[in-house]
C-alpha positions as CSV (number, residue, x, y, z in Angstrom):
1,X,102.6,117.6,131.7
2,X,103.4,115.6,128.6
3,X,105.9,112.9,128.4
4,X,108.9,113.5,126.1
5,X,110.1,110.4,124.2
6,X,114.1,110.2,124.2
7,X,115.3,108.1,120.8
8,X,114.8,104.5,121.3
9,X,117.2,102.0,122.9
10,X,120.4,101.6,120.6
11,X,120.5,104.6,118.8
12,X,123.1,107.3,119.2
13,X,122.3,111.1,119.3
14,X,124.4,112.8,117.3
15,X,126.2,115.6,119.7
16,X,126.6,119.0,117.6
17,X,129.9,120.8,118.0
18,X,131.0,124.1,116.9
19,X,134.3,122.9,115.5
20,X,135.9,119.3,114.7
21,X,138.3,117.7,117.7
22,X,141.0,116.3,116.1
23,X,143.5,114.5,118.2
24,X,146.9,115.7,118.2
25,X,150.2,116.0,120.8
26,X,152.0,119.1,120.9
27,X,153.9,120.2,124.0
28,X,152.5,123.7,125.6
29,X,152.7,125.5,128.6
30,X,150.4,126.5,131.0
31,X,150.5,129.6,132.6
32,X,148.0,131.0,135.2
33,X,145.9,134.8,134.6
34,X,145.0,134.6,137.9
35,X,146.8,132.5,140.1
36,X,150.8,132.1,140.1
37,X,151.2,128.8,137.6
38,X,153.7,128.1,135.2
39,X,153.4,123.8,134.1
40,X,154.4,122.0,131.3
41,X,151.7,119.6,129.5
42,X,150.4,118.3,125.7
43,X,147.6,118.4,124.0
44,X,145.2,115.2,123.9
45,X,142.3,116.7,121.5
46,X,142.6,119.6,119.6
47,X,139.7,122.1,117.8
48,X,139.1,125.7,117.4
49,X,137.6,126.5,120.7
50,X,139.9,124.7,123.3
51,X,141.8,121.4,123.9
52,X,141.6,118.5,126.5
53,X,144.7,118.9,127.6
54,X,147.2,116.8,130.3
55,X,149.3,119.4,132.6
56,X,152.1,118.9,135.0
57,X,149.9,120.3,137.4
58,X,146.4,120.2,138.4
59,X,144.7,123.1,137.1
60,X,141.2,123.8,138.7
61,X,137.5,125.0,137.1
62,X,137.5,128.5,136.0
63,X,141.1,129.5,136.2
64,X,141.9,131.7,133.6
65,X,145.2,130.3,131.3
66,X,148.1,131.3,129.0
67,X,148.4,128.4,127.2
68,X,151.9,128.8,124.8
69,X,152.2,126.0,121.9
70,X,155.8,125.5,121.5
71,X,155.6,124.0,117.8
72,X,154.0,127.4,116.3
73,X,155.0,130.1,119.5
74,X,151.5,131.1,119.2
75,X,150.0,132.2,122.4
76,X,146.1,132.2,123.0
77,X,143.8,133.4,126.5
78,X,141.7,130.5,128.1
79,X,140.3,129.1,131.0
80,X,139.4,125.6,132.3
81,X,135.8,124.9,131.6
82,X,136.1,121.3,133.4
83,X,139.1,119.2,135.1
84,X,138.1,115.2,135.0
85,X,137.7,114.0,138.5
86,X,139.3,110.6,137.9
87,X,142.2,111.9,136.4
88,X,143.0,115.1,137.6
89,X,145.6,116.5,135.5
90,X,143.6,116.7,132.3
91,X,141.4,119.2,131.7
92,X,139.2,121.3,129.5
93,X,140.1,124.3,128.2
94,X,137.8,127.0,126.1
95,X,140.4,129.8,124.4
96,X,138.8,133.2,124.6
97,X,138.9,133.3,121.0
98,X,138.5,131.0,118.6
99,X,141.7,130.2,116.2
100,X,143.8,127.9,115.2
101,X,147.3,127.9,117.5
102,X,148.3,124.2,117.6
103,X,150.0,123.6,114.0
104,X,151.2,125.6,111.6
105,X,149.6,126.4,108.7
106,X,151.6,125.6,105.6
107,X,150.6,128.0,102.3
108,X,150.3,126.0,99.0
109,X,150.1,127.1,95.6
C-alpha cells in the first residue's frame, strides 16, 4: 500500500462548492414534511442549495422542511442534512431544488 502525501503543513485546501455562501439574515419559517413543526428562525449563510440556518426549535438530521422566506413569500422543499451539536438550533439545510428564494431579484435595464 502506497503512502498518500496530504499538502504540506500551512497550506489550505481549497474546499469546492457547488454554489457561493453568502451571508445574509432574513426571517423564515420552518415547517415540518414529516413531523408536526411550525418555528420561526433566520438565515445565517445563504447559497443555492440550502442555508445554515438558526430555528426556534431544534430541528433533527433528515427531517424533511418547508422552509417560507418572508422577504420574497417564496416557498422551497428541504431537509436538514446536519444540526451542529454545540449549538443545537442551527442547522443545515439542502433545498430539494436548487434556486434562489432568499432575496428578490430586482430586473434592470
Amino acid at each position: 500500500m502506497a503512502d498518500v502525501e496530504g499538502p504540506p503543513q500551512g497550506q489550505r485546501v481549497r474546499e469546492s462548492r457547488r454554489s457561493t455562501r453568502v451571508p445574509l439574515k432574513v426571517m423564515i419559517k420552518a415547517q415540518g414534511i414529516t413531523e408536526p413543526l411550525t418555528c420561526k428562525g433566520e438565515t445565517i449563510l445563504v447559497s443555492l442549495h440550502g442555508a445554515l440556518i438558526s430555528t426556534a426549535v431544534a430541528l433533527g438530521a433528515g427531517m424533511r422542511i418547508v422552509i417560507h422566506v418572508h422577504l420574497t413569500g417564496k416557498r422551497a422543499n428541504a431537509v436538514v442534512v446536519h444540526v451542529d451539536p454545540e449549538q443545537p438550533l442551527h442547522c443545515l439545510i439542502s433545498l430539494e431544488k436548487p434556486e434562489t428564494i432568499w432575496v428578490a431579484v430586482v430586473a434592470t435595464r
